[in-house]
C-alpha positions in Angstrom: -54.0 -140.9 126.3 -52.0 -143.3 124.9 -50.1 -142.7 121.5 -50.4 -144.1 117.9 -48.7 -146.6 116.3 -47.6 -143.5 114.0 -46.5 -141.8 117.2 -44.5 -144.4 118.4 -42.9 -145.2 114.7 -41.7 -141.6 114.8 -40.0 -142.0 118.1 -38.3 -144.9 117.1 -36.6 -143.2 113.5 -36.3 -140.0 116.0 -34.1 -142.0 118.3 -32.3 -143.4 114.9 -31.8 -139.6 113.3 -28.1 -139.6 115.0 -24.6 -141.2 113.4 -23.7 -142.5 117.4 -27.1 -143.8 117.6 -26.8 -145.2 114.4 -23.1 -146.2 115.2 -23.9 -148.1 118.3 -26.8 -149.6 116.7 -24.2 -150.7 114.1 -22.2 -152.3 117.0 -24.7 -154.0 119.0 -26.0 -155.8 115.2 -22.9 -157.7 115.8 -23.3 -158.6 119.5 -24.2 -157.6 122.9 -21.5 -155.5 124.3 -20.3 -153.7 127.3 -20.5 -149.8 127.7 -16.6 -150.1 128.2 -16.5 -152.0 124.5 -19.0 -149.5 122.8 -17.0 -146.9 124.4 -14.1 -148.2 123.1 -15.0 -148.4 120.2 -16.5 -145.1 119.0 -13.8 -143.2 120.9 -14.4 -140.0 118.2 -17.3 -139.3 121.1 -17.3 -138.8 124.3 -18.7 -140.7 127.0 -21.7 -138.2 128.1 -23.0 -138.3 124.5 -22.5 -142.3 124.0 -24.5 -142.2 127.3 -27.1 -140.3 126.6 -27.8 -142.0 122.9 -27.8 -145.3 125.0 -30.7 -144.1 126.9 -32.6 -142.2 123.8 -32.1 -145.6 122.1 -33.4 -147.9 125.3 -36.0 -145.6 125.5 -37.4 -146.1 122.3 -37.5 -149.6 123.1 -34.7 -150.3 120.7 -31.8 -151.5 122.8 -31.9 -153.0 126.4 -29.6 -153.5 128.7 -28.0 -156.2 131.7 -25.9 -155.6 134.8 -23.6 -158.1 135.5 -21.1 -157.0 139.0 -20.4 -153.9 137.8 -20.3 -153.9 133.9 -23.6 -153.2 132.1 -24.2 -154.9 128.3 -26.1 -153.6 125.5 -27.9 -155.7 123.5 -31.0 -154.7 120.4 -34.1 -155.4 121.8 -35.5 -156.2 118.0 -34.3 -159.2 116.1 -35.3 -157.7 112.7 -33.3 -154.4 113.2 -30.1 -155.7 111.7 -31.9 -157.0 108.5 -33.3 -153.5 108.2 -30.4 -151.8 108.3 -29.0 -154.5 105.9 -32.0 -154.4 103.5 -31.6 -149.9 104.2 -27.7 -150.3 103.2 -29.0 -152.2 99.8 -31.4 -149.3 99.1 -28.7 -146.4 99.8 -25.9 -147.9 97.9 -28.8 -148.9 94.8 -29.5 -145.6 94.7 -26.1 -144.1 94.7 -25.4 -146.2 91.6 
């Protein structure tokens, strides 16, 4: 059985419901980068847990990701996620006021 489109929403703000995921997601709005610059990056966590929100975030088709040699770049998979998280940022700090 295949899910709903409200199944599939709630995976995709379940994959978001993390600060790295929402970190690297934060990152990659500003370019494709290699795990090596990610990791560089958000050195306040460890590599197993920047991995494993990599995958949580490919999987819910937000990310994706090239090899090139040995070096593998993250990219988002959605043009219009930066613009939410622009148009969220508005709401948050409107809201704060």
């Amino acid at each position: 059985m295949s899910k709903s489109l409200n199944e599939k929403k709630a995976e995709v703000f379940k994959a978001l419901s993390n600060p790295v995921r929402l970190d690297i997601i934060d990152l990659l709005s500003e370019g494709e980068k290699c795990v090596c610059e990610i990791q560089e990056v958000l050195k306040k966590y460890e590599q197993p847990h920047i991995s494993k929100s990599l995958q949580k975030l490919k999987s819910a088709g937000l990310i994706k990701d090239r090899k090139e040699g040995s070096n593998v770049y993250y990219s988002l998979k959605i043009c219009c996620m930066r613009e939410f998280f622009e148009c969220l940022n508005e709401i948050l700090n409107c809201k704060s006021e």
